[in-house]
N, C-alpha and C positions, 0 to 999 in steps of 0.2 A: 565655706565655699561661697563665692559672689551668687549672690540669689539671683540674679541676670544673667548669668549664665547656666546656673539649673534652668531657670525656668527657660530658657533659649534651647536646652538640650531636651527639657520634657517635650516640648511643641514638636520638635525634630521626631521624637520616638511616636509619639500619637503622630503625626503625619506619617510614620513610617508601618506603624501599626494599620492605618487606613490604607494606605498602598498595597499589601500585601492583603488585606480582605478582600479590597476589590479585584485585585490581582487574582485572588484567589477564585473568585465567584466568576470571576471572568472564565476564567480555566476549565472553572468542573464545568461551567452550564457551556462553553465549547463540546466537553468530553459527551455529556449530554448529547448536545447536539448531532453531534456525529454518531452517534449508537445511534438517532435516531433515523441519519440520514440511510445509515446500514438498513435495518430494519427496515426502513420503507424501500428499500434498492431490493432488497431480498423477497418484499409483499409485491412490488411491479412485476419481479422477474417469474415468479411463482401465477399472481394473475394471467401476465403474459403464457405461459406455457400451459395454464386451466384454458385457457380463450383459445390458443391454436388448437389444443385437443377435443374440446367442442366442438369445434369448428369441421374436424378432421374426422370425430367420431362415428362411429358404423351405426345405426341405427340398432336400437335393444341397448342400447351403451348406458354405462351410469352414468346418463346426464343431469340427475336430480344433487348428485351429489357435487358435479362439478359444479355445478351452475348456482344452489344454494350455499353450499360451505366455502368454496373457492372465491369464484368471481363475483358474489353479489356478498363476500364477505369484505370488501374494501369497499369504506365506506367514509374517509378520510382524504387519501389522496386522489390529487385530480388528476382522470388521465384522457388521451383524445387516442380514438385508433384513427389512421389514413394511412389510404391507400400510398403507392409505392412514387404517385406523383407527388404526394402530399395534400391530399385532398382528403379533408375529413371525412369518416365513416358513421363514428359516433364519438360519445363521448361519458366520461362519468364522474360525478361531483364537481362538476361545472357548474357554477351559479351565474346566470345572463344576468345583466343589469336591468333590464327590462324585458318588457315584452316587443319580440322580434319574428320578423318575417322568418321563413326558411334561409332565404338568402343574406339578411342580417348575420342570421346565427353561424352562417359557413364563412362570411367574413370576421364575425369575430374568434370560430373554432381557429380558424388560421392566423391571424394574431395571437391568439394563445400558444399555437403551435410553435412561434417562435420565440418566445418568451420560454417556451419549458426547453426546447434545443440548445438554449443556451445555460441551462441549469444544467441539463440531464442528457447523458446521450440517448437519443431513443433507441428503442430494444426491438428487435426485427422480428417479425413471427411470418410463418408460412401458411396460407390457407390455400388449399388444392391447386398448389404449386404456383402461387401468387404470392408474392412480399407485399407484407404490411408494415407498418411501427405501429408501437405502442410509446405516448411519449406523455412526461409525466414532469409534474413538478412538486416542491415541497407542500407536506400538508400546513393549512393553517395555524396547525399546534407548535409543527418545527420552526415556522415563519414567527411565531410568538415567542419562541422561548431564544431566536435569535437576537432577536431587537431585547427582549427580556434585561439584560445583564446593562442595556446602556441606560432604559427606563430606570433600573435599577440605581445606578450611579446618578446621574442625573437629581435621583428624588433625594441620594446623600448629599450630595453637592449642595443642594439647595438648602434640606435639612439642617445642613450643619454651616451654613452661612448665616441662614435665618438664628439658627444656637450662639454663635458667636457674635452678630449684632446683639442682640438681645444679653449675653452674657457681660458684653465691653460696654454696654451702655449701663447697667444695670452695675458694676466695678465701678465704671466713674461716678455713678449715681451716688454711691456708697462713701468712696473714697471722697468727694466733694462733701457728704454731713461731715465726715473725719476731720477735714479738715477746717470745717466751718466751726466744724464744735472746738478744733483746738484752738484755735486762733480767739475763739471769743474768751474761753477759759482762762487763755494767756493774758486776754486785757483786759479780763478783770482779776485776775492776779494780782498784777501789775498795779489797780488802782491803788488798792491803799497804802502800801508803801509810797507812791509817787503822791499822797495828800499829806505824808511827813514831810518828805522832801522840800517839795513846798514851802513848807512852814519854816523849815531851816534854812531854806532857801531866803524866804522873806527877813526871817532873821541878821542871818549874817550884814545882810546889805544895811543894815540899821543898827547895827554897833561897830564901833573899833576894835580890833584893828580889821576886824575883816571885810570894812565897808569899803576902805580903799584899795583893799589888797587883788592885783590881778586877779588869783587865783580863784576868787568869790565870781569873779563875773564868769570866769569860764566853768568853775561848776551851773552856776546856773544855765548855761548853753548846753551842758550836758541833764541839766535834767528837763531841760526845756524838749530836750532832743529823745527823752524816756518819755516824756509825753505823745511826742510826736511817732514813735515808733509804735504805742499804746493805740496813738486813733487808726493808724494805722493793722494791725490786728480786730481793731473793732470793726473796721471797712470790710472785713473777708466775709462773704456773703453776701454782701450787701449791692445794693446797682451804686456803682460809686459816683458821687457827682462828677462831670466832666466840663473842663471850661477850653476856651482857646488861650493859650498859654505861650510866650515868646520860650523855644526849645531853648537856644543858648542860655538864657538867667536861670533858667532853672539847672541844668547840667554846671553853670557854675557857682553856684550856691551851693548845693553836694560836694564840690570840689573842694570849694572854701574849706566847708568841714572838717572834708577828711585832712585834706593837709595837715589840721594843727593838730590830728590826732594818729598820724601814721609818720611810718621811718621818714626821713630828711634826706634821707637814699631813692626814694621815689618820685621820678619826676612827673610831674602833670603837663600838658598841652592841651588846648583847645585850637580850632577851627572852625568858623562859620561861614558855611558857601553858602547860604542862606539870606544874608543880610537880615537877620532878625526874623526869620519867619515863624510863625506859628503852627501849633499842634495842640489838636482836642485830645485832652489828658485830666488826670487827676494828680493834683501836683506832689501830691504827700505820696501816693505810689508808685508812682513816676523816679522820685525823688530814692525809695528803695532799691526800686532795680537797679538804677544806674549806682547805688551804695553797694548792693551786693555785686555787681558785676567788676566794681571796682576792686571790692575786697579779697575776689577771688582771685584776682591778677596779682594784686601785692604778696597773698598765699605762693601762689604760682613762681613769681620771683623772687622768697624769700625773703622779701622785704628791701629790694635793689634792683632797681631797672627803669623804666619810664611807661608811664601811660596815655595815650594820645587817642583823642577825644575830636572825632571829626563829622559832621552835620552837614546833610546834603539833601537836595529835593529827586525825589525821584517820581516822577508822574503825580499823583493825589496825595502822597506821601511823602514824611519827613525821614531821609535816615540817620541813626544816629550810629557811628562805625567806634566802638571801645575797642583798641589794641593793644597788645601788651607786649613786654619784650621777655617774658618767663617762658618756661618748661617746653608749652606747648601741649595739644593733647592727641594719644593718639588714635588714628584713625579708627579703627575696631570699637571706641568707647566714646565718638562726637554722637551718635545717635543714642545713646544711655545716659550721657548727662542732665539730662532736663526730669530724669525719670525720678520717683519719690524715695530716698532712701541711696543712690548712687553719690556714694565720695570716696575723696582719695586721701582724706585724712585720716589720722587716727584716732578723731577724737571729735569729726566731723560726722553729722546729723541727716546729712546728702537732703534740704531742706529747700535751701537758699534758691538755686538755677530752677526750683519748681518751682516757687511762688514765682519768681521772675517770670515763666512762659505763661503762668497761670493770671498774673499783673496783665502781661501788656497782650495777650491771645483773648483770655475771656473775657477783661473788663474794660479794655480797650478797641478789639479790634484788630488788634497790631501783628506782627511778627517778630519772633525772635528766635535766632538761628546765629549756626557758627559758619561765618563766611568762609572762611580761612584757618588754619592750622598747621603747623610744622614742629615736631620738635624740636626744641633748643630753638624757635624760630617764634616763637612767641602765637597768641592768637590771638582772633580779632571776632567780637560779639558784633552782629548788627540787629539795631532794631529800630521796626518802621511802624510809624503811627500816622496815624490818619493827617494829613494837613487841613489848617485854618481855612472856611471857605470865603 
């Protein structure tokens, strides 16, 4: 199974997993909530009917018991009585903001008044054949465990942002030794078979017949070029030096290259809108990217088709546009290409389009993105580096 798409599928299920917890938490502390609003609607209406019967009682009456267990047993919700104008009577588990006049207090009883009117319908009582209300709003507990479920989410939200920076910085942290440690490994692999070479190298050029024979000069290009590839691996990690650099010489000097070592079926093009301009680069990694981005295309069009290679100024930046006339790729898979381990060969390493993002993003500066794509329509790499100041 493509590991880019498990892992695209786990993220899906843990996101899916967290929706339905919070979904869930949502719900019960709802269901909560409402048993509470019950329960307090059943403690107003019960207060309410202890406070008219007091009110209404025959003198000898059991007013110790109404008066202690009943109505001075609500000790939570806030309620105001008034009159039938709406003019406050009293009130209970009101908390004033301060210390107030009489008449402070009866203007703010009556803005409360209307703030619980619209929560709650007030509940009518009869005192010796006068209408009152009793009008009431939720307690502070209900009022807490409403807002509850969004504090709640809120502190996941955050939680798990904070988890996931932390987690993708602390991955690339990791995966950057991985690959610092490969790359050095690799050159010094490299080294000492490339100090025989060398030798054979020096050799050949100094005896017959091989001294005059083409074929001597272009090994040595190639091993001139296992070197170059070599310092190239020793540079990962490293701050690479950067110089200002004419784009064009360099894009065809890699060209040169590859030519005498790829099909006669593949056509190269350059362009310069530039008229020679420059780019702060490193010329040997520079010199990579545009190798692997090439290689990929002649993969791409199995070895038949053309490559065109065009150079443009775009504000502070140089762009440099690789197109090709192969496959194409498609849409669902331009954002996994760059990723470590994604290829489409069989026998391919999915290596290559990282170091390239990781070339000209980290030690550059630069961008590198697929402009363009179609299948059977070919694609087009663009990449933009800092220009000469």
């Amino acid at each position: 199974m493509d590991i880019y798409k498990l892992n695209f599928r786990i993220k899906w299920i843990i996101v899916l997993l967290g929706i339905i917890v919070i979904a869930g938490s949502l719900v019960y502390t709802d269901y909560l909530a409402k048993r509470l609003v019950e329960r307090e609607k059943r403690l107003i209406d019960l207060y309410a009917k202890a406070l008219e019967t007091a009110a209404n009682q025959q003198p000898g009456g059991n007013m110790a018991f109404l008066s202690e267990q009943i109505i001075n047993a609500n000790t939570s919700v806030p309620v105001i009585l008034s009159d039938e104008a709406g003019e406050p009577l009293s009130s209970k588990n009101i908390e004033f903001p301060g210390k107030f006049t009489q008449k402070q207090e009866d203007e703010f009883l009556k803005k409360q008044i209307r703030i619980m009117a619209d929560q709650h319908t007030p509940i009518e009582i009869e005192f010796y054949g006068m209408k009152n209300y009793i009008y009431y709003k939720d307690s502070d507990i209900l009022t807490m465990l409403r807002y509850y479920p969004y504090i709640q989410l809120s502190a996941i939200v955050f939680l798990s942002l904070v988890g996931y920076v932390a987690f993708n910085y602390s991955k690339k942290a990791e995966q950057s030794k991985v690959w610092v440690g490969l790359a050095k490994e690799t050159a010094h692999q490299l080294g000492t078979p490339l100090s025989s070479l060398f030798a054979i190298r020096d050799y050949f050029k100094e005896i017959e017949p091989f001294k005059s024979d083409p074929m001597t000069e272009e090994l040595a290009k190639d091993i001139d070029r296992l070197n170059v590839i070599t310092a190239r691996f020793s540079q990962i990690g490293l701050e690479g030096k950067l110089s200002n650099e004419i784009v064009a010489n360099v894009i065809e000097e890699n060209i040169d290259y590859l030519k005498s070592r790829t099909s006669s079926y593949v056509e190269y093009s350059m362009v310069d809108q530039t008229n020679g301009a420059s780019a702060v680069m490193n010329i040997s990694l520079i010199g990579w990217v545009i190798e692997n981005i090439c290689k990929n295309a002649i993969d791409a069009m199995d070895g038949r088709g053309s490559i065109q290679i065009s150079i443009s100024p775009m504000k502070n930046n140089i762009c440099i546009d690789i197109k090709d006339s192969g496959k194409g790729i498609p849409k669902n898979k331009i954002k996994s290409i760059f990723k470590p381990g994604f290829t489409t060969k069989k026998r391919g390493w999915g290596l290559g389009l990282t170091l390239v993002k990781r070339i000209v993003e980290e030690y550059h500066g630069g961008k590198v993105y697929v402009l363009q794509s179609g299948i059977d329509k070919g694609t087009t790499f663009r990449i933009e580096l800092k220009a000469s100041i």
